[in-house]
C-alpha positions in Angstrom: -6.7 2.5 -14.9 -6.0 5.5 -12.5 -5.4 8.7 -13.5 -4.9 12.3 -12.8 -4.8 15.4 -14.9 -1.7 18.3 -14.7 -4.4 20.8 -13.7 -4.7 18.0 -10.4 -1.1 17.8 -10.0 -1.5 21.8 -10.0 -3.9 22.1 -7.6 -3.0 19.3 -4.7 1.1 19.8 -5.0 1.3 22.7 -6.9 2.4 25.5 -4.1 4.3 23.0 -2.3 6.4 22.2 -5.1 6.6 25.8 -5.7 5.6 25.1 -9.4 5.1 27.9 -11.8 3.7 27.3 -15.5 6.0 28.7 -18.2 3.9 27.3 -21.6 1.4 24.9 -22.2 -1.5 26.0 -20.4 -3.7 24.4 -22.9 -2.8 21.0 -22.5 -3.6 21.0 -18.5 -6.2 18.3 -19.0 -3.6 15.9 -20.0 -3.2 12.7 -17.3 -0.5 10.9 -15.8 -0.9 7.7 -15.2 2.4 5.9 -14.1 4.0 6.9 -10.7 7.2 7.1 -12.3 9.4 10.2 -13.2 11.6 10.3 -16.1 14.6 12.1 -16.5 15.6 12.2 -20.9 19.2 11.6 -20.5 20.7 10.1 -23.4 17.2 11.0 -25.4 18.8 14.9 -25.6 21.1 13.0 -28.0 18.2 11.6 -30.1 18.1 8.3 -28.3 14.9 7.7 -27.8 15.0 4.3 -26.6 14.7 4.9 -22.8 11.6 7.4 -23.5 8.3 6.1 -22.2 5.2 7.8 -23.7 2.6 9.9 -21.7 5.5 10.5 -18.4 6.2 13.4 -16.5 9.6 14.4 -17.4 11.8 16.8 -15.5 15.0 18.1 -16.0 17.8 19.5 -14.1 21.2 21.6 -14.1 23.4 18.3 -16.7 20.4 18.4 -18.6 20.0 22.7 -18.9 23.9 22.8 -19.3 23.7 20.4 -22.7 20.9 22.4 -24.1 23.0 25.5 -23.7 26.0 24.6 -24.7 24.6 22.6 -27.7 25.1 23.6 -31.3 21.5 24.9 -32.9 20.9 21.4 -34.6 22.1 19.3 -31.2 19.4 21.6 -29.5 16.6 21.1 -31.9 17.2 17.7 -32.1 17.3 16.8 -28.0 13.9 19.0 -27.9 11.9 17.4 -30.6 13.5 13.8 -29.3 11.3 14.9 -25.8 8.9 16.4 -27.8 7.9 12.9 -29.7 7.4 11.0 -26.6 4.3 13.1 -26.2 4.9 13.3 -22.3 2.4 14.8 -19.7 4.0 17.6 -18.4 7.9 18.9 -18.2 9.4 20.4 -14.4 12.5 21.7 -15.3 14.3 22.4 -11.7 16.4 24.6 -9.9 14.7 27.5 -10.8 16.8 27.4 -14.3 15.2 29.0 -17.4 13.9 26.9 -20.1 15.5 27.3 -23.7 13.2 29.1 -25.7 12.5 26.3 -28.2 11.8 24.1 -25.7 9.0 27.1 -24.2 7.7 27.3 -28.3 7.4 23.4 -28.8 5.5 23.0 -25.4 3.3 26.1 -26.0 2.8 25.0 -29.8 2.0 21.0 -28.7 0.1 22.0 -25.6 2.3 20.4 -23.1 2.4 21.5 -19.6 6.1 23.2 -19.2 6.9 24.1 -15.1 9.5 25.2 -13.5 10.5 25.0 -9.7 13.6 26.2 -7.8 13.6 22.5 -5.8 16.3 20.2 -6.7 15.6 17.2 -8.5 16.0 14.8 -6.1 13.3 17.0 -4.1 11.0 17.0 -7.0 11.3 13.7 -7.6 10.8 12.4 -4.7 7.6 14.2 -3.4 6.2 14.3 -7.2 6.9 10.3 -7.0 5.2 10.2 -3.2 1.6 12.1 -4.3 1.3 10.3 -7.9 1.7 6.5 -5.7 -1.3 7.6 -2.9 -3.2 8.7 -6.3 -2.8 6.3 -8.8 -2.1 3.1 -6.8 -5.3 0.7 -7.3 -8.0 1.1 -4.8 -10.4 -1.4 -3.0 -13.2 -1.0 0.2 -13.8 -3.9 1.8 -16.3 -4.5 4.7 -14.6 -4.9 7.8 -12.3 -3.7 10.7 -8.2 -3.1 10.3 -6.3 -3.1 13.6 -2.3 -3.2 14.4 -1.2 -5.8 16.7 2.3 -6.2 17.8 3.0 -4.1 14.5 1.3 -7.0 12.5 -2.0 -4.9 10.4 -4.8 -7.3 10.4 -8.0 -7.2 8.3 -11.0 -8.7 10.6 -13.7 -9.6 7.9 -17.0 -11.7 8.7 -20.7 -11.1 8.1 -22.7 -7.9 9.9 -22.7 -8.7 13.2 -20.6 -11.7 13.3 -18.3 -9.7 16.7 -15.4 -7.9 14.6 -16.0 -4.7 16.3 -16.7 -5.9 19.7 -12.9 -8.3 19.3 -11.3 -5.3 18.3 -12.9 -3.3 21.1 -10.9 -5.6 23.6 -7.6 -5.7 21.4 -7.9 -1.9 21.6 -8.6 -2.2 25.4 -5.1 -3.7 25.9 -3.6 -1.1 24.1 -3.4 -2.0 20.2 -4.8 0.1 17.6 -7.5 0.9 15.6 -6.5 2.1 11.9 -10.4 1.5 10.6 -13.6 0.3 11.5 -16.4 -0.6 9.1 -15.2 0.5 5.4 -11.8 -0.2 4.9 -10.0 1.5 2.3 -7.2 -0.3 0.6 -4.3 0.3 -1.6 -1.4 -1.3 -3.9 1.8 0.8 -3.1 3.7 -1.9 -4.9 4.6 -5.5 -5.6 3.4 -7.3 -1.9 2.8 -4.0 -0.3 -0.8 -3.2 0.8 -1.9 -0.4 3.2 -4.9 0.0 4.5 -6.6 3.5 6.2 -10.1 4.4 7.4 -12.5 6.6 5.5 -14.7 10.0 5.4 -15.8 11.3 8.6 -16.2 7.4 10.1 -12.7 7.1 10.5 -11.5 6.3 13.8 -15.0 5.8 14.8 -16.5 2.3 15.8 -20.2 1.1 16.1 -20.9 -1.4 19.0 -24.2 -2.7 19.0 -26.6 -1.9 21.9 -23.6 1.2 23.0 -23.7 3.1 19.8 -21.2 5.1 18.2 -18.3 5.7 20.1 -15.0 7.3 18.8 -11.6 5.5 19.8 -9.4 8.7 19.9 -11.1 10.3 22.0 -11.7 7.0 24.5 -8.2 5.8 24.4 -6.1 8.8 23.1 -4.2 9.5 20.2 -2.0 7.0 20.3 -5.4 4.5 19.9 -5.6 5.2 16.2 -3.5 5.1 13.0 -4.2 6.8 10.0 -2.9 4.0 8.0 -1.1 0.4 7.9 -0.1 -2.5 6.1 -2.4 -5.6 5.9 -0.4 -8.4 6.7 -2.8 -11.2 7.8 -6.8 -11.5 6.9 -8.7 -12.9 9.4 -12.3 -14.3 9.0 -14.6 -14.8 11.3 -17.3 -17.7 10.9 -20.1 -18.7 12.3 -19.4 -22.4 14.5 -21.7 -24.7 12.8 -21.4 -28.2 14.4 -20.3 -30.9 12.2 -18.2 -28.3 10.4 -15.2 -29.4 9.8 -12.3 -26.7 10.4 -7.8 -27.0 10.6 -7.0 -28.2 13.9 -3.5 -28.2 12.6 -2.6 -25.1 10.6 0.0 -26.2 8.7 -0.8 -25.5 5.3 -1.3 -21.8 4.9 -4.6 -20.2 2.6 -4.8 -17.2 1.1 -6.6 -14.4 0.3 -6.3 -12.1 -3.1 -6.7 -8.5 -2.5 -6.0 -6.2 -5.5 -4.0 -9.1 -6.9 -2.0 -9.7 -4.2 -2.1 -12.7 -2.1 -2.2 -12.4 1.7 -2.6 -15.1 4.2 -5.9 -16.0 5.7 -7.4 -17.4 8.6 -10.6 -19.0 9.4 -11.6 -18.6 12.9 -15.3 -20.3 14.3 -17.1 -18.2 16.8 -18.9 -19.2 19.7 -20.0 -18.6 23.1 -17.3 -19.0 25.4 -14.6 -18.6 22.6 -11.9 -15.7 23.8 -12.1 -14.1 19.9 -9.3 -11.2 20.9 -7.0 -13.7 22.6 -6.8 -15.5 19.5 -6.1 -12.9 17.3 -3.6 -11.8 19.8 -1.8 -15.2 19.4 -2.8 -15.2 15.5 -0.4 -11.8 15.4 2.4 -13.9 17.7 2.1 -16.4 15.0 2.4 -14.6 12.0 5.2 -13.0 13.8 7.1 -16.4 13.9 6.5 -17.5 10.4 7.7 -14.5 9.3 11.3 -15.5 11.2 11.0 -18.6 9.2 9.5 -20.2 12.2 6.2 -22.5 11.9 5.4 -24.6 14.5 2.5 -26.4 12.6 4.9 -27.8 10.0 8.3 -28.3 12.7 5.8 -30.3 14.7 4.7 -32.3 11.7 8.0 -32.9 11.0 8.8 -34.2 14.3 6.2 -36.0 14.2 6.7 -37.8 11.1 10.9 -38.5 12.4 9.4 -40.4 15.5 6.8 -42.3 13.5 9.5 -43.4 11.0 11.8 -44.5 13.6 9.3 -45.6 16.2 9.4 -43.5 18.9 5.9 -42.7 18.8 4.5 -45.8 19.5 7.2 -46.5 22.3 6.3 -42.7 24.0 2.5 -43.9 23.9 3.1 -47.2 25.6 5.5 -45.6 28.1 2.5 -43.3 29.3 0.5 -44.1 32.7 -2.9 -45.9 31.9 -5.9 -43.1 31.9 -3.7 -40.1 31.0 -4.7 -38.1 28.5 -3.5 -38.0 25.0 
């Protein structure tokens, strides 16, 4: 599982956040390893129940005010209730003073305590923002990510199969390139997968026989995309005659990803086959279904209503003789 230490935190959000270390400094290797912020709540009455182990917890001005105006034995009791869930680091916000037995139980348990002068909702939200990009589950896969018509497909197919050389002439008629080569993708969340380039390849693409040629400076800045969300996988396969491939599309495949399930398409290449029109169309396509619109399965239906009242045999025997079906 994914993970990241305080001292991590420190050092990629630290000065942003405007963070400042109060007690704890010994327990800066502790990790983090859920995105999510807790606030204690009802736990500064000794409910515990809505404490989750191991979080970073943060509180703000309602939570400062009840430790100050709490009796000795309230106060003791809401810090050692925070205390026992053992969480990764405390960010106490608005640039408000910790009580002092909360500084002597962090110092003494070697838990990170931080203070900012950001709201909470600030906090939150840009704390919440850089734990997702570093903890959400990662993947490479081999192959090129482009946008078209705002729809991010993942081209995939052996080395040297043409996925660079199709997306060369989507990026032609002005769609663009997120990656090239190594993909690298991430969960963000339940059906939600991005996808950016990586290291110094990114935005960079390798046609055989040209070389390597890089797309922002070709086509422009507004050629490229650091990152975007894979909605349809596309493979591309080698035509292999007798092979029998859908010549109707209607039901749909697809293909798991970091446990999530995208839709995939099988396309046969061949001389003489337009690959980037068909992508094109694919995009169109996937556009439609996601309107609730499939033409595979509406025709199908049609298809079956004029069977089962008869149409369909009176349509064919209504066409001229040697026209084509």
């Amino acid at each position: 599982m994914p993970s990241i230490t305080i001292q991590e935190l420190l050092d990629g959000v630290g000065e942003t956040l405007l963070l400042n270390l109060r007690a704890g400094n010994g327990g800066l290797d502790r990790v983090i390893r859920v995105p999510r912020i807790q606030k204690p709540g009802l736990a500064l009455t000794g409910y515990d129940q809505q404490l989750d182990d191991g979080r970073l917890l943060t509180l703000g001005g309602t939570e400062i005010e009840f430790l100050r105006s709490a009796s000795g034995a309230q106060r003791t009791l809401a810090v050692e209730t925070v205390m026992g869930a053992h969480p990764a680091c405390i960010i106490i916000t608005r640039g408000l003073e910790p009580p002092e037995e909360l500084v002597e139980c962090c110092g003494r348990d070697h838990i990170p305590l931080m203070t900012t002068s950001l709201l909470s909702a600030e906090l939150i939200a840009q704390v919440t923002h850089f734990l997702q990009d570093r903890l959400s589950p990662k993947a490479s896969h081999h192959g090129v990510l482009l946008e078209v018509l705002g729809v991010g497909i993942l081209l995939l197919g052996k080395s040297g199969i043409g996925k660079s050389e199709a997306a060369l002439d989507l990026l032609v008629r002005g769609y663009r390139l997120v990656a090239d080569d190594v993909v690298d993708i991430r969960r963000l969340g339940p059906n939600v997968l991005s996808g950016s380039g990586t290291g110094i390849i990114k935005h960079h693409m390798e046609i055989r026989g040209l070389g390597i040629i890089n797309i922002k400076d070709l086509f422009g800045i507004g050629s490229v995309l650091e990152q975007h969300q894979i909605n349809l996988v596309i493979e591309l396969r080698e035509w292999r005659d007798g092979e029998v491939y859908d010549r109707l599309g209607v039901d749909d495949e697809v293909y798991s990803i970091l446990g999530e399930e995208l839709p995939i398409l099988r396309i046969p290449v061949r001389p003489g086959r337009n690959i980037a029109t068909i992508i094109e169309v694919a995009a169109r396509n996937q556009i439609l279904k996601g309107l609730g619109v499939h033409s595979a399965r509406d025709f199908q239906e049609v298809l079956a209503q004029r069977l089962a009242s008869g149409q369909a045999s009176t349509d064919q025997s209504s066409e001229p003789s040697g026209s084509k079906a």
